[in-house]
C-alpha positions, -999 to 999 in steps of 0.1 A, spaced: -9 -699 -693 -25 -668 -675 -42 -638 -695 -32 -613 -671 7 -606 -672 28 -611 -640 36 -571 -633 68 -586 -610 86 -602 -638 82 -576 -664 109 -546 -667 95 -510 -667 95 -507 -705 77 -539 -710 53 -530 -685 47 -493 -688 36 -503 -731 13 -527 -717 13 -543 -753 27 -536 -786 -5 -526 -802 -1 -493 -783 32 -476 -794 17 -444 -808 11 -411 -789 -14 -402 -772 -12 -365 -782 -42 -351 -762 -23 -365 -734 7 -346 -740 -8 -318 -745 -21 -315 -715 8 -322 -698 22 -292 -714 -7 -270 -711 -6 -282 -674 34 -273 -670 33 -242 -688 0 -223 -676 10 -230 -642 40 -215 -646 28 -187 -662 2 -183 -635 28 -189 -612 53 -159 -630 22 -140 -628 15 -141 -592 46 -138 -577 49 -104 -604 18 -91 -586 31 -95 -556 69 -83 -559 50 -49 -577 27 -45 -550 56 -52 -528 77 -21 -548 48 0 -545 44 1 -513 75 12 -499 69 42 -525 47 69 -508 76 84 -487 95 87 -517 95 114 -548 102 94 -578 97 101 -612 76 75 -636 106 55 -653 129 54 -618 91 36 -603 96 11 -636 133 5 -630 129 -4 -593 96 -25 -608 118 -42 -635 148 -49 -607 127 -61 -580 108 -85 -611 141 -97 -622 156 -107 -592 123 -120 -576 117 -144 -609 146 -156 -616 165 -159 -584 141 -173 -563 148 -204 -547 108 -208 -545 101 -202 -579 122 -227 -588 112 -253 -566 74 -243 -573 84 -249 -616 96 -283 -607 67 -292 -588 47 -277 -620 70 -297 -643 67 -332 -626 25 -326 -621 28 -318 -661 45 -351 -665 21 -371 -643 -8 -354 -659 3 -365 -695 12 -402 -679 -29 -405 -664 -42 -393 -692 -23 -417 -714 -29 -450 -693 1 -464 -708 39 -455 -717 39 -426 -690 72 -426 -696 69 -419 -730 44 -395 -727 60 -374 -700 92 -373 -721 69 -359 -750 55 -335 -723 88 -322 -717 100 -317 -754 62 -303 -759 70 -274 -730 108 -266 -742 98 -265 -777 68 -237 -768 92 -219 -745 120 -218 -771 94 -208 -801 80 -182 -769 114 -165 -764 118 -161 -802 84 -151 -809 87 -123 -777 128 -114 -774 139 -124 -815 171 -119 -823 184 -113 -788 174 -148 -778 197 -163 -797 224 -139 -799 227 -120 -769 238 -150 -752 273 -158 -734 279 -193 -730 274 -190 -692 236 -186 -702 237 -215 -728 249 -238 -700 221 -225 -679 195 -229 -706 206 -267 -709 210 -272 -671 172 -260 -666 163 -281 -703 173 -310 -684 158 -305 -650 122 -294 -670 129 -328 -690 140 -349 -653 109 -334 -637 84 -343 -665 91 -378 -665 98 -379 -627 61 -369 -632 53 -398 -657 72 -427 -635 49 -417 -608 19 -420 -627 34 -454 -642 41 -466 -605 3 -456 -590 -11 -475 -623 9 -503 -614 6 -502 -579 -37 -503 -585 -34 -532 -612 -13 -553 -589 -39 -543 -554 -71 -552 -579 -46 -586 -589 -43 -590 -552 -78 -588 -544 -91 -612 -569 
């Protein structure tokens, strides 16, 4: 019988495990796939906030506006530009699904498992975020239009996390079978 497994006959969850020894969490892993998701979005939010204000700003000077109308066109031009944005969007996915694969190398086994962790870890911190920052009106000041959104983007986040993990699974298993190959 051979000591090293034969990666083409094994399914995905009896491969990405690797053995049975290793069924725990590698929580160092996860959390750096969320710190990895999250503070590139936030740097992310954060850029394209400079920008949209600088943008504001500088079709000011041939206009006489008071302080708060200056914050208003600030807060509308932030609003739209944030949540609307078809690249913002696609950028957070990309940030989700490098989270995932972060949390999936790290872990060097059960990516899947991992990036699924990730992607509770980052809607767990966002929901105990929006409490922490909006209270009451994050629960409550909600149509369900907004909770449908809120789970539509929950499950995206979650897709795009272990997206992130099965690709980390696939290079892992794609290097043990060229280093199989080789000897």
């Amino acid at each position: 019988m051979e000591d090293t497994p034969n990666t083409s006959k094994q399914s995905l969850s009896e491969h990405t495990s690797g053995s049975t020894k290793k069924s725990y969490l590698r929580w160092k892993a996860v959390i750096a796939g969320v710190i990895v998701d999250l503070g590139g979005t936030t740097l992310l939010a954060i850029g394209v906030g400079v920008f949209l204000t600088l943008r504001v700003l500088s079709e000011l000077p041939g206009r006489l506006l008071s302080g708060f109308e200056i914050q208003e066109l600030i807060a509308a031009e932030l609003e739209e530009g944030l949540s609307g944005s078809i690249l913002v969007i696609v950028l957070g996915i990309l940030l989700s699904i490098f989270g995932g694969y972060v949390a999936g190398r790290i872990a060097k086994y059960d990516e899947l498992k991992h990036a699924l962790a990730t992607g509770i870890g980052v809607l767990l911190v966002s929901a105990a975020a929006g409490l922490l920052i909006g209270g009451d009106q994050f629960l409550t000041g909600r149509d369900f239009n907004d909770w449908t959104l809120t789970l539509f983007r929950s499950a995206i986040n979650i897709g795009a996390t272990i997206l992130g993990g099965y690709l980390a699974y696939f290079q892992r298993t794609r290097r043990s079978e060229v280093e199989a190959a080789r000897s």
